[in-house]
N, CA and C atoms as a LAMMPS dump frame, in Angstrom:
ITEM: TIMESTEP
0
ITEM: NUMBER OF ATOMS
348
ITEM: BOX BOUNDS ff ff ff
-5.0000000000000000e+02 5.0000000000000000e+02
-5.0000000000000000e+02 5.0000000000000000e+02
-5.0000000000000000e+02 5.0000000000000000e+02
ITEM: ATOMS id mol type element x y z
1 1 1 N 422.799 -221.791 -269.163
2 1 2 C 423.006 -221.027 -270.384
3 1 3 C 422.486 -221.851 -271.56
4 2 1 N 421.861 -221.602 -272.348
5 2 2 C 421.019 -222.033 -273.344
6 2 3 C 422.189 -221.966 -274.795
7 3 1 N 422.199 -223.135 -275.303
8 3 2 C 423.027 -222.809 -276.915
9 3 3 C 423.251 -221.512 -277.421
10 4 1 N 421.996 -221.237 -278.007
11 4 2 C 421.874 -220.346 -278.566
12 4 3 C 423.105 -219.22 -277.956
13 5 1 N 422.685 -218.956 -276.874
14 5 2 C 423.389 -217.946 -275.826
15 5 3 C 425.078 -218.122 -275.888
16 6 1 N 425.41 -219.696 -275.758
17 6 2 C 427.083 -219.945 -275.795
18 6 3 C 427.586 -220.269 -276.937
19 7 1 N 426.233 -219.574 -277.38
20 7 2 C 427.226 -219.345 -279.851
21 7 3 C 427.399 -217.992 -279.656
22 8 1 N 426.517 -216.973 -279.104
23 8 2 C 426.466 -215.912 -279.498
24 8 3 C 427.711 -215.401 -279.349
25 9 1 N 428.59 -214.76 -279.774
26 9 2 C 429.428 -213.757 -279.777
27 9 3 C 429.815 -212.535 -278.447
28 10 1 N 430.425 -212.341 -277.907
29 10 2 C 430.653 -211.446 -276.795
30 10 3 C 430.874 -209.735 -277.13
31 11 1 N 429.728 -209.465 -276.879
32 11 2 C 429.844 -207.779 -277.024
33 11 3 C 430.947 -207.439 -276.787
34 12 1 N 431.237 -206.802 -277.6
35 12 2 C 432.758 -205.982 -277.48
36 12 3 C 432.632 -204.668 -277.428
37 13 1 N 433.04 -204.183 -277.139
38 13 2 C 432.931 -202.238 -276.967
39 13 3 C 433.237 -201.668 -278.015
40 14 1 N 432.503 -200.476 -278.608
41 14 2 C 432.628 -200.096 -279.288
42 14 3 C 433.861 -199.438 -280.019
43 15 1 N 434.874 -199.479 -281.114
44 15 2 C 435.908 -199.051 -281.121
45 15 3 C 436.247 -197.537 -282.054
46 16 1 N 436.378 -196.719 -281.645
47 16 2 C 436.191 -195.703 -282.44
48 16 3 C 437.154 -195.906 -283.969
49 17 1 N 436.488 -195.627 -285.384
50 17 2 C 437.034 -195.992 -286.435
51 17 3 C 437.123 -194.937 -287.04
52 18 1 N 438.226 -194.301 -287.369
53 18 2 C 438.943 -193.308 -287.071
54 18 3 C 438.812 -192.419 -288.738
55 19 1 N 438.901 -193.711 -289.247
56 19 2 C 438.738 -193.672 -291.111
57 19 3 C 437.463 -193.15 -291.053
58 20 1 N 436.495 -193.59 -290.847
59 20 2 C 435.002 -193.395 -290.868
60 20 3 C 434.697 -192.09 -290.33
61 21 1 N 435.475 -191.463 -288.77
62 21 2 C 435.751 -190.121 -288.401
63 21 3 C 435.873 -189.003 -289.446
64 22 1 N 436.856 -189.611 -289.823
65 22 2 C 437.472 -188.355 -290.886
66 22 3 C 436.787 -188.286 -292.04
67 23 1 N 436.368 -189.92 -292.724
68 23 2 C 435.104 -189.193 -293.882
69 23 3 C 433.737 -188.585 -293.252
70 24 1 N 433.706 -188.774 -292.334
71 24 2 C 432.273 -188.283 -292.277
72 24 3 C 432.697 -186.393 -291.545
73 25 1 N 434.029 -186.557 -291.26
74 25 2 C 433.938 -185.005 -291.171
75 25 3 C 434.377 -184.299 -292.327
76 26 1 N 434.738 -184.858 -293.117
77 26 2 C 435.535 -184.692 -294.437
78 26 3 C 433.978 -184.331 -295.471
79 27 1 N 432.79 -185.177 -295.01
80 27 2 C 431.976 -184.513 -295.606
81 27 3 C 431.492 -183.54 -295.15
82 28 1 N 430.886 -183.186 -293.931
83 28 2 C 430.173 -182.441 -293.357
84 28 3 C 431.089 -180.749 -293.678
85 29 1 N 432.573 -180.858 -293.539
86 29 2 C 433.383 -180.105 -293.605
87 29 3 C 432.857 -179.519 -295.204
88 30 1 N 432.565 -180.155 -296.112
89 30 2 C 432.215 -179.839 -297.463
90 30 3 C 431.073 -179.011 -297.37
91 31 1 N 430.175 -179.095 -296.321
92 31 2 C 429.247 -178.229 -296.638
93 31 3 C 429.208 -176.705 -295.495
94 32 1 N 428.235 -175.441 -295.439
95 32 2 C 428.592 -174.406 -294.725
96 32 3 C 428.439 -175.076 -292.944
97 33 1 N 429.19 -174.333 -292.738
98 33 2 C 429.325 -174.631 -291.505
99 33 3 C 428.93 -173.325 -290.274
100 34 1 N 428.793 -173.778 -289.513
101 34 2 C 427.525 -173.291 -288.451
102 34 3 C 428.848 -172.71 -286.924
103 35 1 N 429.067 -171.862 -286.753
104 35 2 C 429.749 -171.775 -285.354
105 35 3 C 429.257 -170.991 -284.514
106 36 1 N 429.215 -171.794 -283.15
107 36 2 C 428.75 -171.305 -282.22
108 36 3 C 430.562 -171.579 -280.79
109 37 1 N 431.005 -170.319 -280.862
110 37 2 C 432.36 -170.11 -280.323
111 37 3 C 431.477 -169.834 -279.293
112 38 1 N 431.928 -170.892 -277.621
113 38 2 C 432.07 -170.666 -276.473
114 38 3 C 433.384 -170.446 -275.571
115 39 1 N 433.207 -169.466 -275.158
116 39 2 C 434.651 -169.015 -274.414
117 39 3 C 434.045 -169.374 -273.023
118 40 1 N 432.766 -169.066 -272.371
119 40 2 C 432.417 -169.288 -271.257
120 40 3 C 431.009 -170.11 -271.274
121 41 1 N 430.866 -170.688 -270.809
122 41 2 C 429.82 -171.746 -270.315
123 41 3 C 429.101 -171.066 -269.16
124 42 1 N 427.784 -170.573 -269.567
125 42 2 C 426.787 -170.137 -268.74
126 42 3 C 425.465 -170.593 -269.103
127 43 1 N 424.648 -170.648 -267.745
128 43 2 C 423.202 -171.069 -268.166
129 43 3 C 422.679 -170.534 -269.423
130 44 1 N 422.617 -168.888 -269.687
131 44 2 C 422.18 -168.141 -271.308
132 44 3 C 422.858 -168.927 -272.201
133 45 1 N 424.225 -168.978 -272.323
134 45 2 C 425.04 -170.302 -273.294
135 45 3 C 424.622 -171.576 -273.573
136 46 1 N 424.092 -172.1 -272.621
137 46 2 C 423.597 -173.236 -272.8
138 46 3 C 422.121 -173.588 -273.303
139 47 1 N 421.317 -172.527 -272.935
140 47 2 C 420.701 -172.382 -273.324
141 47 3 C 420.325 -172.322 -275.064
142 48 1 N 421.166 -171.264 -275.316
143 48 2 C 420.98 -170.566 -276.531
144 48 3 C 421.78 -171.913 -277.899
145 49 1 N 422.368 -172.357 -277.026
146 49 2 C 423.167 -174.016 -277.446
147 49 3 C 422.477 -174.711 -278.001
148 50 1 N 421.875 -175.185 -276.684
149 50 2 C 420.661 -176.3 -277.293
150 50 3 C 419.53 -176.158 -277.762
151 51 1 N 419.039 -174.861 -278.358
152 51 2 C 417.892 -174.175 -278.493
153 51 3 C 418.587 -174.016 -280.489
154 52 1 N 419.874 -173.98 -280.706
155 52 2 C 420.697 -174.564 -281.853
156 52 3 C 421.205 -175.788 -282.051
157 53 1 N 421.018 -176.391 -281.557
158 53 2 C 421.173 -178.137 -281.743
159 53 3 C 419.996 -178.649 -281.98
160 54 1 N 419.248 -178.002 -281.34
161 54 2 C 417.581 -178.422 -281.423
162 54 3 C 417.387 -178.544 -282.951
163 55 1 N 417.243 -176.932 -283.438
164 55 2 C 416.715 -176.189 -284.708
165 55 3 C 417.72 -176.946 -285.936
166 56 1 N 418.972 -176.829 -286.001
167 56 2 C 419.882 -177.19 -286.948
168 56 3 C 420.384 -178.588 -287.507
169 57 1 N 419.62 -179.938 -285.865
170 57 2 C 420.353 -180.838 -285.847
171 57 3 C 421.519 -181.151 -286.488
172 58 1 N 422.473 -180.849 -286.095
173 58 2 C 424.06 -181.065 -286.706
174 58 3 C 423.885 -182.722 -286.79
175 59 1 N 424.67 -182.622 -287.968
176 59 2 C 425.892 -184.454 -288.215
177 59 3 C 427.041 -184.798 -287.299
178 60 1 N 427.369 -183.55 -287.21
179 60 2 C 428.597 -183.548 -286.528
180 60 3 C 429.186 -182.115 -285.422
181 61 1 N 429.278 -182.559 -284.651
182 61 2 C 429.803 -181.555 -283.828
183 61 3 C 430.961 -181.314 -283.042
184 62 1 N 432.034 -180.433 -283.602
185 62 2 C 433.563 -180.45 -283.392
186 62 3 C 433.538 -179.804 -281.597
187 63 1 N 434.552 -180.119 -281.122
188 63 2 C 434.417 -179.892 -279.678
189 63 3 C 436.004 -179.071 -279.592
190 64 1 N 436.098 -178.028 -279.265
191 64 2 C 437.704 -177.698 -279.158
192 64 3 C 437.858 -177.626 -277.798
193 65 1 N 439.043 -177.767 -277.651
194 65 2 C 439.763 -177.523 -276.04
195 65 3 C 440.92 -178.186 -275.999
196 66 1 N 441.464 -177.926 -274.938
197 66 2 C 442.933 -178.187 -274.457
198 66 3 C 443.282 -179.524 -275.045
199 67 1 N 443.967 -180.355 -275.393
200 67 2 C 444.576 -181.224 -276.223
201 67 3 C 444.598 -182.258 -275.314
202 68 1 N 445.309 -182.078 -273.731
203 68 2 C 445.077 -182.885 -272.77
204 68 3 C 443.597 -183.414 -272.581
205 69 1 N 442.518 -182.736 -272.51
206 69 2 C 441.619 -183.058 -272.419
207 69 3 C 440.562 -183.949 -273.584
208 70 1 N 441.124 -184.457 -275.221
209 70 2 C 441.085 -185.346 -275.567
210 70 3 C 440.748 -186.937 -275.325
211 71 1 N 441.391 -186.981 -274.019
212 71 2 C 440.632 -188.386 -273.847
213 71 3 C 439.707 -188.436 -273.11
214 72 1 N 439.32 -187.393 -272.829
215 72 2 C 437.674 -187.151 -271.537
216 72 3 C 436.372 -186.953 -272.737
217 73 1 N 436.771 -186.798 -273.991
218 73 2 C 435.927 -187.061 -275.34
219 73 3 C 435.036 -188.021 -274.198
220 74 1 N 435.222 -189.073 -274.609
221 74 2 C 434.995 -190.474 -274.696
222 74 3 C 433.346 -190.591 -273.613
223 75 1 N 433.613 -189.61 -272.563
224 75 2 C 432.958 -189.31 -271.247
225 75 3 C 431.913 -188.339 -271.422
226 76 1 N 432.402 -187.68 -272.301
227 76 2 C 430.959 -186.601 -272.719
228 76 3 C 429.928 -186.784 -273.555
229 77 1 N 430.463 -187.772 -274.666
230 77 2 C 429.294 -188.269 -275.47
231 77 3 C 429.009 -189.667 -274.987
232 78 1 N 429.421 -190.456 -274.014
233 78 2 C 429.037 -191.805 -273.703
234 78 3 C 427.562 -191.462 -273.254
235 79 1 N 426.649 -192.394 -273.277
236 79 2 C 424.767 -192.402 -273.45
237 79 3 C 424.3 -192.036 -271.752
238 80 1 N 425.74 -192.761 -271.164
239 80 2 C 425.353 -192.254 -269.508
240 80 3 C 425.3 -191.314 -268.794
241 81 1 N 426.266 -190.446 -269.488
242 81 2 C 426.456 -188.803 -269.229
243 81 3 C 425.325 -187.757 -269.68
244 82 1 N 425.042 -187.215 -268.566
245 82 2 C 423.91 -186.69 -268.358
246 82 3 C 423.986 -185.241 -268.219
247 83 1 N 423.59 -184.142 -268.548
248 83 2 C 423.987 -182.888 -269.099
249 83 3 C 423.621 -181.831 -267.338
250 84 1 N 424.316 -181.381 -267.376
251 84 2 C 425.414 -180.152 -267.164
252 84 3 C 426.593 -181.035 -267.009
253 85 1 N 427.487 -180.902 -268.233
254 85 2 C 428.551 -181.969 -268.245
255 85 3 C 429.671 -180.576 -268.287
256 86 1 N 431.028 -180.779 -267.903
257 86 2 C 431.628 -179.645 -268.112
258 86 3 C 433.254 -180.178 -267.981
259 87 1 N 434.379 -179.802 -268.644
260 87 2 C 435.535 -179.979 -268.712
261 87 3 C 436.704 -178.953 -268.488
262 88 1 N 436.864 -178.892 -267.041
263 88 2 C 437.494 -177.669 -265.988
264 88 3 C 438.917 -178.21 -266.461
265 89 1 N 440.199 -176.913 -267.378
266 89 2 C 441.173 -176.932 -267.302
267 89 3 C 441.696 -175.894 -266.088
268 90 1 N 442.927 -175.76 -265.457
269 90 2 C 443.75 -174.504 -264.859
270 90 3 C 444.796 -174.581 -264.574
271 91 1 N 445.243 -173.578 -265.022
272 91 2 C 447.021 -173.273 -264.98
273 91 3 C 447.69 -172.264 -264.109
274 92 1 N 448.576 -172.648 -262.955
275 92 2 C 448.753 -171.304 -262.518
276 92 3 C 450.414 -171.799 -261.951
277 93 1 N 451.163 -170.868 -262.505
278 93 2 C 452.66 -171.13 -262.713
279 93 3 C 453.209 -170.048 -261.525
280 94 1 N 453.782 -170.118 -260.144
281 94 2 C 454.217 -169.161 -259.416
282 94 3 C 455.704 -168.689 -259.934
283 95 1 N 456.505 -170.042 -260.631
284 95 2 C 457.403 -169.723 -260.599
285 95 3 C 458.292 -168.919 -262.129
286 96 1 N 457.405 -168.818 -262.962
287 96 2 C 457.688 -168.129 -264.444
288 96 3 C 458.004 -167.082 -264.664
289 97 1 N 459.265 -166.723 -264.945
290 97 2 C 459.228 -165.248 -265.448
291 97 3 C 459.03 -164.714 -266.696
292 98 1 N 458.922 -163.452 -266.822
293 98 2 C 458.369 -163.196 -268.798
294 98 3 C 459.412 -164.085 -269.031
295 99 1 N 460.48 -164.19 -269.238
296 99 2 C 461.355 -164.608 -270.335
297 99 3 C 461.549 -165.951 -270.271
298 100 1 N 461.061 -167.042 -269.194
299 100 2 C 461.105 -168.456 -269.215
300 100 3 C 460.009 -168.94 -270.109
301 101 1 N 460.003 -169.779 -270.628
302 101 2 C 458.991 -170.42 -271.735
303 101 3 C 457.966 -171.055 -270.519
304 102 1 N 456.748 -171.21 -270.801
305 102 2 C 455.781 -171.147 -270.304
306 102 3 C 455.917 -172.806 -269.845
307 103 1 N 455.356 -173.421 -268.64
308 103 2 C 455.768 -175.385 -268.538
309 103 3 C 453.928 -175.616 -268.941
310 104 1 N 453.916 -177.073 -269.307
311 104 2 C 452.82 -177.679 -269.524
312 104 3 C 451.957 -177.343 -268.646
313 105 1 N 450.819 -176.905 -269.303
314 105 2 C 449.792 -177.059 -267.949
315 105 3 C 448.799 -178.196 -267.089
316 106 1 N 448.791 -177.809 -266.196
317 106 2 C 448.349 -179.125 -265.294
318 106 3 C 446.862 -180.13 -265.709
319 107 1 N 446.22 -180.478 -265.607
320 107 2 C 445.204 -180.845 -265.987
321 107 3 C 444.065 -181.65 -264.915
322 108 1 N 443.553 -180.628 -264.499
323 108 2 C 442.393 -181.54 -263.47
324 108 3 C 440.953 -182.118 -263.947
325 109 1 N 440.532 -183.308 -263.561
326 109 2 C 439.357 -184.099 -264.227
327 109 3 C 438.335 -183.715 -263.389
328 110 1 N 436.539 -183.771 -263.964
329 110 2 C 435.837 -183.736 -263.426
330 110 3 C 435.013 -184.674 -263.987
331 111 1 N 434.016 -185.057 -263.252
332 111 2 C 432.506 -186.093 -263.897
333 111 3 C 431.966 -185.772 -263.213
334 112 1 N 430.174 -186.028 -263.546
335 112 2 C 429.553 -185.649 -263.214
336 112 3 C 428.933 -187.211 -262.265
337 113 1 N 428.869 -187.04 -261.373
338 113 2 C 428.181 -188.123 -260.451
339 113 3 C 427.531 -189.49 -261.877
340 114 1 N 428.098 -190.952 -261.347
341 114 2 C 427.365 -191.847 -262.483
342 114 3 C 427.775 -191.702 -263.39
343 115 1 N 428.709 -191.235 -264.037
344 115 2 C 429.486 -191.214 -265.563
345 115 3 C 430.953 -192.322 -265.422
346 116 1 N 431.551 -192.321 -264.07
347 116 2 C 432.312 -193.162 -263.929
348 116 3 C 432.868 -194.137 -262.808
């Protein structure tokens, strides 16, 4: 190992800065905003997606879904993840009746081969 090399500093991973998050959506939020609401994910969808990401290049692009699925963020925009990327929730309760309050729903993970 060469000096130079055992001064240098140890890459650290990137840490998401959360302040910096919010101004920079705090601006983008200031100006009109563009929605493209997917309920279903199909080849025409995806298509017609990136054929608007292309044209518009966004600053920022809000992602909605299940709340559980929050920390799989991290997996969809990492540089290794490679597109048809997709985030499968499902819920199926045998035992609920109308009048019981609904229980958390379950949450199953997917990746795409090489993402993890």
């Amino acid at each position: 190992m060469t000096k130079a090399a055992a001064k240098a500093p140890a890459k650290k991973k990137a840490e998401l800065d959360i302040a910096e998050v919010q101004r920079c959506a705090d601006a983008v939020l200031a100006e009109e905003l563009y929605w493209f609401p997917v309920r279903h994910h199909s080849p025409a969808v995806a298509k017609h997606l990136r054929a608007a990401m292309r044209e518009r290049k966004p600053k920022l692009v809000l992602i909605e879904g299940p709340a559980h699925a929050t920390e799989l963020i991290k997996h969809v925009i990492d540089s290794k993840t490679k597109p048809p990327v997709a985030i499968y929730s499902s819920f199926r309760d045998d035992s609920a009746s109308p009048a019981s309050p609904a229980p958390r729903p379950t949450f199953r993970r997917a990746f795409p081969s090489g993402t993890r």
